[in-house]
TORGUVEX-50230 format. One record per residue (C-alpha): residue in three letters; chain; x, y, z. Coordinates in pm, whole numbers. Layout:
// TORGUVEX-50230
code: ALA; unit: A; east: X; north: Y; up: Z
...
// end
This chain:
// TORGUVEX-50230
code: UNK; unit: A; east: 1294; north: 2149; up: 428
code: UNK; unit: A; east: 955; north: 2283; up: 345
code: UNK; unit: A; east: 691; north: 2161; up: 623
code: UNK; unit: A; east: 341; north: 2030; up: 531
code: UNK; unit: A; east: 163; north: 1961; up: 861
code: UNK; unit: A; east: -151; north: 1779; up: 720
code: UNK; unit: A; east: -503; north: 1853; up: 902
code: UNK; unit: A; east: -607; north: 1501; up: 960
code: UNK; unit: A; east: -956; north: 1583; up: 849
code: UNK; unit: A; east: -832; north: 1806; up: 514
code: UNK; unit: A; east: -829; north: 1472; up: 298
code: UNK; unit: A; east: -1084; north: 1368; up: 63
code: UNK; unit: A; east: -1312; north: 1127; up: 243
code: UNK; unit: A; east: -1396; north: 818; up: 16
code: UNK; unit: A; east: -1645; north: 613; up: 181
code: UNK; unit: A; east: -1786; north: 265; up: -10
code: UNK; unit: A; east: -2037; north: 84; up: 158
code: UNK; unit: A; east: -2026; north: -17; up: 533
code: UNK; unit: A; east: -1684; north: 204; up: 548
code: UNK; unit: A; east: -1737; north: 544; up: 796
code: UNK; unit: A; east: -1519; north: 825; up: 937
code: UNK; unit: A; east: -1510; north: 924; up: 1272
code: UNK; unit: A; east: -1307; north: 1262; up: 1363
code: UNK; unit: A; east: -1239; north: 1463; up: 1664
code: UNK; unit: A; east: -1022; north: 1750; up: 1757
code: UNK; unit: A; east: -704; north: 1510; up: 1805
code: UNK; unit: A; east: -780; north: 1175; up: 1609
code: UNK; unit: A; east: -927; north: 1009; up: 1238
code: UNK; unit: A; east: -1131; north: 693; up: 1303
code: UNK; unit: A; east: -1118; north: 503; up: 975
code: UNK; unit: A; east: -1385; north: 258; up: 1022
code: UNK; unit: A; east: -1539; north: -80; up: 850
code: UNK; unit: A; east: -1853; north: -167; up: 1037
code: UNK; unit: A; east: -2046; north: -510; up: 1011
code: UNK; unit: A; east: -1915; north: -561; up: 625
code: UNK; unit: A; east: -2037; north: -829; up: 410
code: UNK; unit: A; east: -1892; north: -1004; up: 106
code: UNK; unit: A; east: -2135; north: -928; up: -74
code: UNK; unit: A; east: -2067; north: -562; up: -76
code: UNK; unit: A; east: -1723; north: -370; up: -94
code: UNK; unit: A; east: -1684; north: -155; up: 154
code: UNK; unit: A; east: -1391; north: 116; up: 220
code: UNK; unit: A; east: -1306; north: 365; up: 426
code: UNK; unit: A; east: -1020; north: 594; up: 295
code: UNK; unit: A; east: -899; north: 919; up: 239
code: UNK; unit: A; east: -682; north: 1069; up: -15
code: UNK; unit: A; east: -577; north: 1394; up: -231
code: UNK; unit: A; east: -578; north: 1267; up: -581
code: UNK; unit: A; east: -934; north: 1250; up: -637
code: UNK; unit: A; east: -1080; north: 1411; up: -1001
code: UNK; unit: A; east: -703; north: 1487; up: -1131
code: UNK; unit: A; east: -525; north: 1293; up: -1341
code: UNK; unit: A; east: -215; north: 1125; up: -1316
code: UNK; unit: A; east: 26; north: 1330; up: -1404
code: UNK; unit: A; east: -141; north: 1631; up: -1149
code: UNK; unit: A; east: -113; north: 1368; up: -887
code: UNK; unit: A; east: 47; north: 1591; up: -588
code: UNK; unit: A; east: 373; north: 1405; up: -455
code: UNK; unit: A; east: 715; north: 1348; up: -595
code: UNK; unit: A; east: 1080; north: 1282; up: -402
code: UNK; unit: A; east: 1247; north: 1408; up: -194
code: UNK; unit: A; east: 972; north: 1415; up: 107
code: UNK; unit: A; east: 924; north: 1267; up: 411
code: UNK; unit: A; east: 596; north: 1144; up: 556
code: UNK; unit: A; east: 523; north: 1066; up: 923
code: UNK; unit: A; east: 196; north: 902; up: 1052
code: UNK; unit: A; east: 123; north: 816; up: 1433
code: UNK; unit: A; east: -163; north: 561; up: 1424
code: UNK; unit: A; east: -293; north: 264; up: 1555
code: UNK; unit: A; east: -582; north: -77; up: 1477
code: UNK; unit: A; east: -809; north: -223; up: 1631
code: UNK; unit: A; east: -711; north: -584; up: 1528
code: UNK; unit: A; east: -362; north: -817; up: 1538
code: UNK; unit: A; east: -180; north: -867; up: 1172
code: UNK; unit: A; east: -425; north: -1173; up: 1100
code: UNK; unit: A; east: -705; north: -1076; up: 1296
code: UNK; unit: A; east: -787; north: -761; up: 1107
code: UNK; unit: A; east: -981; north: -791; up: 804
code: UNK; unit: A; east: -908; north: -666; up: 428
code: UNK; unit: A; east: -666; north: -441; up: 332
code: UNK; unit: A; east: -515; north: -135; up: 474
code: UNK; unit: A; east: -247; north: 113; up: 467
code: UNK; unit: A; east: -101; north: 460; up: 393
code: UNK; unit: A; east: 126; north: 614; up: 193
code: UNK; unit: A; east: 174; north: 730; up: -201
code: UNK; unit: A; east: 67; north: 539; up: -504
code: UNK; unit: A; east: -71; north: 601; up: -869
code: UNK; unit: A; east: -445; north: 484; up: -797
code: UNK; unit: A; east: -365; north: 173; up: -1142
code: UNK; unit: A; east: -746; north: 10; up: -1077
code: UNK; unit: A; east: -972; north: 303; up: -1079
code: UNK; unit: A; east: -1057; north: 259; up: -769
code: UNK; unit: A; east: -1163; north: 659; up: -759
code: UNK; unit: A; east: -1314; north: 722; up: -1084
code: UNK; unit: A; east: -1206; north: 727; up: -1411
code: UNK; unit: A; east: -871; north: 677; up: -1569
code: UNK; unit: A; east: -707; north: 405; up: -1811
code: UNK; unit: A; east: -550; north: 129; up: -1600
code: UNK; unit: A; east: -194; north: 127; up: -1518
code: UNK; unit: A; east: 72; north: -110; up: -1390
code: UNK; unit: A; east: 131; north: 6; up: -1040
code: UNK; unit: A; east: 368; north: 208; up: -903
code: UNK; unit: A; east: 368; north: 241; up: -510
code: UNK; unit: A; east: 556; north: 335; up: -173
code: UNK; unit: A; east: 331; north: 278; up: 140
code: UNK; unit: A; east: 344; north: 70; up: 432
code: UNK; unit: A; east: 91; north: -231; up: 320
code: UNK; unit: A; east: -132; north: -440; up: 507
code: UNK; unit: A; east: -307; north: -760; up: 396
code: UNK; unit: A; east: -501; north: -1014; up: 562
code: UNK; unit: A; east: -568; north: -1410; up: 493
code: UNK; unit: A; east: -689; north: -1461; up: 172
code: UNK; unit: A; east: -475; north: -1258; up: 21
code: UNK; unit: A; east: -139; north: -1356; up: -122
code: UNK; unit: A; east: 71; north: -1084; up: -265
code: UNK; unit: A; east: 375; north: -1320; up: -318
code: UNK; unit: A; east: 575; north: -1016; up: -490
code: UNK; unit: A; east: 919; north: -1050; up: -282
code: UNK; unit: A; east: 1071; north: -1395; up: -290
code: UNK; unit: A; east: 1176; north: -1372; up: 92
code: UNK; unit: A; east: 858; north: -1202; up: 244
code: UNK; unit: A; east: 502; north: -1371; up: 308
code: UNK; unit: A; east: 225; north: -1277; up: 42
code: UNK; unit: A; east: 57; north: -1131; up: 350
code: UNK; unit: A; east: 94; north: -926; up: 683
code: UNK; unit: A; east: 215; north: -561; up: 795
code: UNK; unit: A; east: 489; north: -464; up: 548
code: UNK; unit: A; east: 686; north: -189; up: 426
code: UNK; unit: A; east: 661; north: -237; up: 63
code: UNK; unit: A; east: 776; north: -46; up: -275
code: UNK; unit: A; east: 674; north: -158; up: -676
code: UNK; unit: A; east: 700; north: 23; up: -1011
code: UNK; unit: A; east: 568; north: -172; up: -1266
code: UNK; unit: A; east: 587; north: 120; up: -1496
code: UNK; unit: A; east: 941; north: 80; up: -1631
code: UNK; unit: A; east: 1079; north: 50; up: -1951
code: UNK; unit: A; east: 1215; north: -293; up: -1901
code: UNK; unit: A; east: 848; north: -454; up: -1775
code: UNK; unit: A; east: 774; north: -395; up: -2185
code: UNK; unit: A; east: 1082; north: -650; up: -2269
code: UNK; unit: A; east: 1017; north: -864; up: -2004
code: UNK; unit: A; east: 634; north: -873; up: -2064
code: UNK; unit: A; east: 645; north: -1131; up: -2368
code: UNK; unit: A; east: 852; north: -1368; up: -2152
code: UNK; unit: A; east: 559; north: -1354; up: -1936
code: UNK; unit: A; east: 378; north: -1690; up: -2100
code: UNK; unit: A; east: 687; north: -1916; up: -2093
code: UNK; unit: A; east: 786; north: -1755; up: -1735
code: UNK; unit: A; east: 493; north: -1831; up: -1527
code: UNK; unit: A; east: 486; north: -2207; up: -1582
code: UNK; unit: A; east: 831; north: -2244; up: -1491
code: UNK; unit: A; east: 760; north: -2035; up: -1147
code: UNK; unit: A; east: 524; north: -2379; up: -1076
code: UNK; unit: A; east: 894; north: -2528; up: -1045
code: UNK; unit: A; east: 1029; north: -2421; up: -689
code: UNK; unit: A; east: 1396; north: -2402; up: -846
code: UNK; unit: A; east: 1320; north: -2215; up: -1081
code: UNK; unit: A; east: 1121; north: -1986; up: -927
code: UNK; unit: A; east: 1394; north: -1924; up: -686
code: UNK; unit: A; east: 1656; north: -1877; up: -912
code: UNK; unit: A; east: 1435; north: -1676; up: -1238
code: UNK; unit: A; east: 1138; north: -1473; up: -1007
code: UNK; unit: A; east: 1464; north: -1215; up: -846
code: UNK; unit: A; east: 1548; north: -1066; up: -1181
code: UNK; unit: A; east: 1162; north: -1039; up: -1240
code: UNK; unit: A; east: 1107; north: -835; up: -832
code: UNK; unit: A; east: 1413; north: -672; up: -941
code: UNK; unit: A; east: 1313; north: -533; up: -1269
code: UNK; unit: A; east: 953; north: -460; up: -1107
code: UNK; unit: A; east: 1162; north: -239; up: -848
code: UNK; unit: A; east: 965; north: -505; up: -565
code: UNK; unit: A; east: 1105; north: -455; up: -208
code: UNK; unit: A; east: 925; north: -603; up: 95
code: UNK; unit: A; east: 982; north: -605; up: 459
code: UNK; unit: A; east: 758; north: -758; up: 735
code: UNK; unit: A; east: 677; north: -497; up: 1049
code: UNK; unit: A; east: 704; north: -691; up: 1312
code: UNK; unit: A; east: 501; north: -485; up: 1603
code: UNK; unit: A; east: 165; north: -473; up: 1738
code: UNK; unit: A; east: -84; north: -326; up: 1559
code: UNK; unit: A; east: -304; north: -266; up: 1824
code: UNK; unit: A; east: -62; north: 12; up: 1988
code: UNK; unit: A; east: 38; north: 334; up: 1870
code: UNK; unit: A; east: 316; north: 337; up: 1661
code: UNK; unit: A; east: 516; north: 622; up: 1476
code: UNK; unit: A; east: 527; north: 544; up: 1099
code: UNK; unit: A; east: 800; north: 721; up: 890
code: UNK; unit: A; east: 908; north: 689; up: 502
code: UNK; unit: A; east: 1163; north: 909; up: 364
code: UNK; unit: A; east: 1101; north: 879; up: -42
code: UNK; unit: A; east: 1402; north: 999; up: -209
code: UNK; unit: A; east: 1467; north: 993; up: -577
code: UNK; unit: A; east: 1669; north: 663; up: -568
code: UNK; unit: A; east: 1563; north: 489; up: -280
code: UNK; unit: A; east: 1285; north: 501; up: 15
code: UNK; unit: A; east: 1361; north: 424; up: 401
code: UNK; unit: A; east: 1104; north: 321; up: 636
code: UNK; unit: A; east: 1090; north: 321; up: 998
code: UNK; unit: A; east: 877; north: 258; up: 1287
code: UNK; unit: A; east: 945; north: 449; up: 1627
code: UNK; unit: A; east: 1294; north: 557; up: 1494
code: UNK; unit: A; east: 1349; north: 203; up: 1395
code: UNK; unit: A; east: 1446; north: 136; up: 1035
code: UNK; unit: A; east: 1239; north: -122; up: 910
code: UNK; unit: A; east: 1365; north: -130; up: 491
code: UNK; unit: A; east: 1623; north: 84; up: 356
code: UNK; unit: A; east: 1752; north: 120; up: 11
code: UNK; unit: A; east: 1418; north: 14; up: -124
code: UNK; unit: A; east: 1422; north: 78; up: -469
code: UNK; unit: A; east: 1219; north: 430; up: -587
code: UNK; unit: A; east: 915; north: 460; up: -767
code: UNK; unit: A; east: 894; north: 787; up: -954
code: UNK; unit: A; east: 637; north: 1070; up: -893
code: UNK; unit: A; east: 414; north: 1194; up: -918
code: UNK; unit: A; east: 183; north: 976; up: -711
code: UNK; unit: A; east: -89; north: 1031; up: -440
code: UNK; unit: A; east: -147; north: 1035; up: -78
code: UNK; unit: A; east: -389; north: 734; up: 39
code: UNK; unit: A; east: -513; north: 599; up: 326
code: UNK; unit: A; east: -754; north: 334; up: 356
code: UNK; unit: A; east: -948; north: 43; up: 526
code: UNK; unit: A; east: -1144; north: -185; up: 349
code: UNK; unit: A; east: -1232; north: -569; up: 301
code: UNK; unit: A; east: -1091; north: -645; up: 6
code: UNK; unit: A; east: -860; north: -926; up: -57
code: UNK; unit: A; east: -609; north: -1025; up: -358
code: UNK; unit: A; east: -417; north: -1315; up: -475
code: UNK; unit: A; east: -122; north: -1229; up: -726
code: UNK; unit: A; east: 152; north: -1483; up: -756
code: UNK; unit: A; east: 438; north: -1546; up: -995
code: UNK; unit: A; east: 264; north: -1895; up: -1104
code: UNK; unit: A; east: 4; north: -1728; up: -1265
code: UNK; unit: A; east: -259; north: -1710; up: -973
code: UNK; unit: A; east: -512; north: -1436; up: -970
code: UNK; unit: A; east: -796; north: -1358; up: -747
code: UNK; unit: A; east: -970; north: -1087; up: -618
code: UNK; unit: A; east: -1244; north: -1093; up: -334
code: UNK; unit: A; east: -1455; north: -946; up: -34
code: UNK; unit: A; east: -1466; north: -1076; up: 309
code: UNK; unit: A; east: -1747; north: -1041; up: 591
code: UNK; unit: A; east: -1590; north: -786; up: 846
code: UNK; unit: A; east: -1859; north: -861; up: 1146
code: UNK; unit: A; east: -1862; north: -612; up: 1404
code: UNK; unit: A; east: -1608; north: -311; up: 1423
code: UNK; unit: A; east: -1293; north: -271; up: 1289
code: UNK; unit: A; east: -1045; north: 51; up: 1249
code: UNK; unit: A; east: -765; north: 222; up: 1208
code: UNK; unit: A; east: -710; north: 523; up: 1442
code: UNK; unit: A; east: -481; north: 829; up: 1316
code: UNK; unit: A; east: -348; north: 1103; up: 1552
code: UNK; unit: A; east: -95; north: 1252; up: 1326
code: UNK; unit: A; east: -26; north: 1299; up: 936
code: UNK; unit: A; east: 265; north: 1450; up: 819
code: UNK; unit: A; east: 405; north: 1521; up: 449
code: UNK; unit: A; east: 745; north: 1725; up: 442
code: UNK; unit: A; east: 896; north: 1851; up: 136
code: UNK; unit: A; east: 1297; north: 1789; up: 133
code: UNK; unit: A; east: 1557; north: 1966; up: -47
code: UNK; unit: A; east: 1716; north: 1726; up: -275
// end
């Protein structure tokens, strides 16, 4: 096993409006300060910014360890947040030609948003969570899209037709059910085939089905929210964020396994 004990400061800082970094010898404040929707505002850093896709840094076998904790409840906290590896699909960093996502990160959400990818989990909340969208079989399945998502309207349908869509999509979700606001150790092994993730030695999703590399390191706070849902609904949006909210990071960790 090849160790890669990431500087917590070595990242590229992204900031977007109200978002802020605030670093010491032994901690990463990632911070959203008096936010408006009128404005998006992130805090994040990463390691993919200027290359392109396919000299994104990260494939499997590695393990990744991160020791953090918020300043708000699941609910409470505002936006989006999270770390872990994706392909950046929304130039959100500059410019590439959109993608269909491909991702394996522990996910956070807040109310607005409904992400309503895994039939059993809630659209929002403090998951572990894995997608590739970029599959050969999304192509098939694509022109069945405009007869599919009417029928998803139809709760019997959608429960019996939307799992061979989250399978195909490689969709596996899992609610984290701890507090936020304490420091918790945050672990994903991403192997070729499938991607484990635990909190403080606690597995939290195994067997999650694998994206494949290579993707990028993220991690981010910001006050965006989204609304994707088999029936067809799309939305995107900013919320106010009054006062201060964050995400504190004490330890970042990205180890190379041997297959």
């Amino acid at each position: 096993m090849e160790g890669n004990n990431t500087n917590l400061c070595c990242r590229q800082p992204y900031l977007v409006g109200k978002g802020k970094l605030e670093k010491d010898n032994h901690t990463l404040r990632l911070i959203i300060a008096d936010a408006t929707s009128h404005t998006y505002s992130d805090a994040q850093i990463d390691d993919y910014r200027g290359l392109s896709r396919r000299c994104f840094l990260w494939h499997p076998p590695l393990r990744m360890t991160v020791r953090a904790r918020f300043s708000h409840s699941a609910g409470k906290l505002r936006g989006t947040a999270g770390f872990g590896f994706w392909n950046d699909p929304f130039l959100m960093t500059g410019w590439r030609l959109p993608t269909l996502p491909r991702a394996v990160w522990f996910f956070y959400a807040s109310p607005p948003s409904n992400l309503k990818l895994d039939l059993n989990v809630p659209g929002c909340g403090w998951k572990a969570a894995t997608i590739n969208a970029l599959r050969p079989i999304t192509l098939v399945l694509a022109p069945a899209a405009p007869l599919a998502v009417p029928l998803m309207n139809l709760r019997p349908l959608y429960s019996a037709l939307w799992p061979y869509f989250q399978q195909a999509l490689h969709i596996r979700e899992s609610l984290i059910n701890v507090e936020m606001t304490r420091w918790h150790t945050y672990t994903l092994y991403w192997a070729p085939e499938k991607a484990v993730f635990s909190v403080d030695g606690e597995c939290v999703l195994e067997n999650a089905p694998s994206p494949r590399g290579p993707l990028g390191f993220v991690m981010w706070l910001d006050n965006q929210y989204m609304v994707v849902t088999p029936q067809g609904c799309f939305k995107w949006g900013l919320l106010d964020v009054p006062g201060h909210q964050w995400m504190e990071v004490e330890q970042i960790t990205i180890e190379r396994c041997s297959s």
